[in-house]
Residue, then its C-alpha position, 0 to 999 in steps of 0.5 A: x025722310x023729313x027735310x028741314x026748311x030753312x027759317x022764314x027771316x024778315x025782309x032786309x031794308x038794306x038789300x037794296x042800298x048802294x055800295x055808297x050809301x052803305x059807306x055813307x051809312x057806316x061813316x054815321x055809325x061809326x062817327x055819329x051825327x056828320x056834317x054833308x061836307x064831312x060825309x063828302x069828304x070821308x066818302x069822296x063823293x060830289x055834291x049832287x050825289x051827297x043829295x041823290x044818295x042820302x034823300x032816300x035813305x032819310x025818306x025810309x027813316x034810315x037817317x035823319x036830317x036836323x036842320x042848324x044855324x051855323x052862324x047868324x049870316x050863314x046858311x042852315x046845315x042839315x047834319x045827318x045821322x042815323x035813326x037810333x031806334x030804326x031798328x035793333x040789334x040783338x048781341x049775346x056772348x057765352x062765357x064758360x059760365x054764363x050767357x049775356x044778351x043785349x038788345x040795342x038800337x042802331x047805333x050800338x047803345x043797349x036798351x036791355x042787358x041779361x045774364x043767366x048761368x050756363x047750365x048744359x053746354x049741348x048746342x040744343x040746349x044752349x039754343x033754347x037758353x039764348x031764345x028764352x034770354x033774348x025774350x026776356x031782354x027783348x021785353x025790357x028794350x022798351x019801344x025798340x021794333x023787334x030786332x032785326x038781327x043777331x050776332x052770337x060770340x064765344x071763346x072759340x074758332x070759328x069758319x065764314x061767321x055760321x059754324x063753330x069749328x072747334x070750341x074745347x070750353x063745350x067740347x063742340x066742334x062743327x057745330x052750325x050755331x047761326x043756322x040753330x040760332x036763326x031757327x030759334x031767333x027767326x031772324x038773320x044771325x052771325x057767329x064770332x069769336x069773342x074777342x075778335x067780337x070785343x076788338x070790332x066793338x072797340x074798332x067802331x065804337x071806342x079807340x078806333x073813334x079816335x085812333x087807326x091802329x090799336x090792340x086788345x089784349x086780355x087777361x083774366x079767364x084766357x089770355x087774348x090779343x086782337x088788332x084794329x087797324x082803320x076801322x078793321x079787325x085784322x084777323x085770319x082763322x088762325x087769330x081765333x086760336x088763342x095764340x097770344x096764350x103760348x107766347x113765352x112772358x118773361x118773370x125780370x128776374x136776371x137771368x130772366x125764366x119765361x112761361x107762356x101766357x097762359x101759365x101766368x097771367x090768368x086768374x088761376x094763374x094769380x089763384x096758383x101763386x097765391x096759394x103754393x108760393x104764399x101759403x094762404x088759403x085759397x081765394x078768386x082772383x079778384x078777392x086777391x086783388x082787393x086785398x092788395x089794394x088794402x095793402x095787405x102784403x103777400x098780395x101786393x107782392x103778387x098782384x103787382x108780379x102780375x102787373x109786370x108780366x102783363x105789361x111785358x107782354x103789352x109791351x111785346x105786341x107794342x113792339x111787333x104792332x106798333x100801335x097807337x094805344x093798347x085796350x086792356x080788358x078782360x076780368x082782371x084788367x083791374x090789375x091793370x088799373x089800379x097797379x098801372x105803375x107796375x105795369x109801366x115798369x113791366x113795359x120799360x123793361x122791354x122797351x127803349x127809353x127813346x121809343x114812344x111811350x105805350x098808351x093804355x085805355x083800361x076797360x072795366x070788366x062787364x060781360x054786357x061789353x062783349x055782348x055789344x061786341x057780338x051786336x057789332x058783329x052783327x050790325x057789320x054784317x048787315x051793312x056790309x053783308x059781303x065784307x068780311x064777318x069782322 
């Protein structure tokens, strides 16, 4: 009988910081180069310990500290930020279809994306891919060190960030991703759901820089929500189920028929209409959506149904979350986008004219995004290794 030994992993230069000064830490991550008085006041902490806790943390190269004039009279401030290329950080998702990895540096900003296919979906087999991706995005990283850590995300419920309870698009279920990866990769690696991945990314580093509490939903391959409040993921296990897909979306017809989620606003959803209730040839999503932007009409009537459902299902969560701005993503957040009045109207149909009105933020589909998401995921769990994996 042979026993397996664990991987041998790099030694964590994080292991030994404060509780502090991982707060310090995530305040810079999360907002970027900060005044000594700002990290004070966001951390609340004195003077004298701003200096005892951020001196070793700038000796080690962690941080860097830039001495600026202020005014012509005034002191020089020494602003701190995190050293971008102390390390880096390793992010790859699994689509149905293709395998994405980024290799970025410590403040999340990719240095090398790639994509492949995603041929054979055993976990063996999907292990040897995402070694032989993440070297060959290693080598396009530039001068970055070699990362230090990795987080992997899929379409999937997941348990403590190491195990893939169940995920039916690979028809894997108890699968120990993280140990794997951490055999191939060599070095400590976390496991999420993409779009809890995708929510954390936009909780440090798009709309939770500027607002508390927001959503992402998706649409496009599978219908997804997720929730950020204060720089968090809300999140539970049951969150990682696809929930939102089986919520009934009203079609506005009087009387109104509803149909879950995922039976209308998927792209073969749309592909489905386009085809039985248009009599057209078939096509992809996405080239249905470009003949609507050219005005051809059977499109237009579909694209912009589409539009209408999407929006009474933002406008759903709004009404239950009450966030501050709702993130559209996913592969057809275009139709978010370039139908965005028909998706106000969708929107209003369900809720009140004196209610604030429901701001969107459209994101651009790009697979390379969820990546970032995963790296986020990992970079969270090295700087606060007994947080929550989100």
């Amino acid at each position: 009988m042979t026993t397996r030994r664990p991987p041998t992993l790099p030694e964590n230069p994080w292991a030994d910081l404060t509780g502090t000064q991982r707060r310090i830490v995530l305040e810079l991550l999360r907002h970027g180069r900060l005044s000594r008085p700002q990290i004070m006041e966001a951390v609340g902490i004195s003077p004298a310990s701003i200096t005892r806790l951020t001196a070793p943390l700038v000796a080690s190269g962690l941080l860097t500290a830039t001495a600026e004039q202020v005014a012509a009279t005034g002191r020089p401030q020494t602003p701190l930020a995190v050293r971008a290329e102390a390390e880096s950080i390793v992010g790859a998702t699994l689509s149905v279809t293709s395998l994405t990895v980024v290799v970025t540096d410590l403040t999340l900003t990719p240095h090398a994306s790639v994509q492949v296919p995603l041929g054979s979906r055993s976990p063996a087999d999907v292990v040897a891919l995402l070694k032989d991706t993440v070297a060959e995005a290693v080598s396009g990283a530039g001068r970055l060190p070699p990362p230090a850590c990795a987080g992997i995300s899929l379409g999937g419920a997941t348990r403590g960030g190491r195990v893939v309870g169940e995920a039916t698009f690979y028809g894997w279920s108890s699968v120990p991703l993280a140990r794997l990866a951490e055999e191939a990769l060599g070095v400590p690696c976390t496991v999420a759901n993409d779009l809890v991945a995708l929510t954390l990314g936009e909780a440090w580093f798009g709309a939770g820089r500027s607002h508390r509490r927001f959503d992402v939903v998706t649409v496009g391959s599978g219908v997804g929500f997720g929730l950020a409040c204060d720089g968090n993921v809300v999140t539970t296990p049951s969150a990682e189920l696809g929930l939102m897909g089986t919520v009934p979306v009203p079609d506005g017809a009087r009387p109104a028929t509803a149909r879950a989620a995922m039976d209308t606003l998927t792209d073969s959803a749309l592909e489905r209409v386009w085809r039985t209730e248009c009599g057209r040839s078939p096509l992809e999503a996405a080239q249905v959506v470009r003949l609507a932007v050219q005005g051809d009409a059977d499109a237009v009537a579909v694209v912009s149904s589409f539009a209408r459902r999407l929006g009474r299902l933002i406008a759903m969560a709004a009404a239950f979350t009450l966030p501050e701005v709702v993130v559209v993503a996913g592969e057809r957040a275009d139709v978010a986008a370039l139908f965005e009045d028909q998706v106000m109207v969708g929107i209003s149909s369900l809720r009140r004219s004196s209610a604030e009105d429901v701001r969107l933020e459209v994101r651009e589909h790009h697979r390379a995004d969820w990546a970032r998401g995963a790296a986020t995921l990992a970079l969270r769990h090295r700087v606060m290794p007994d947080g929550p994996a989100t």
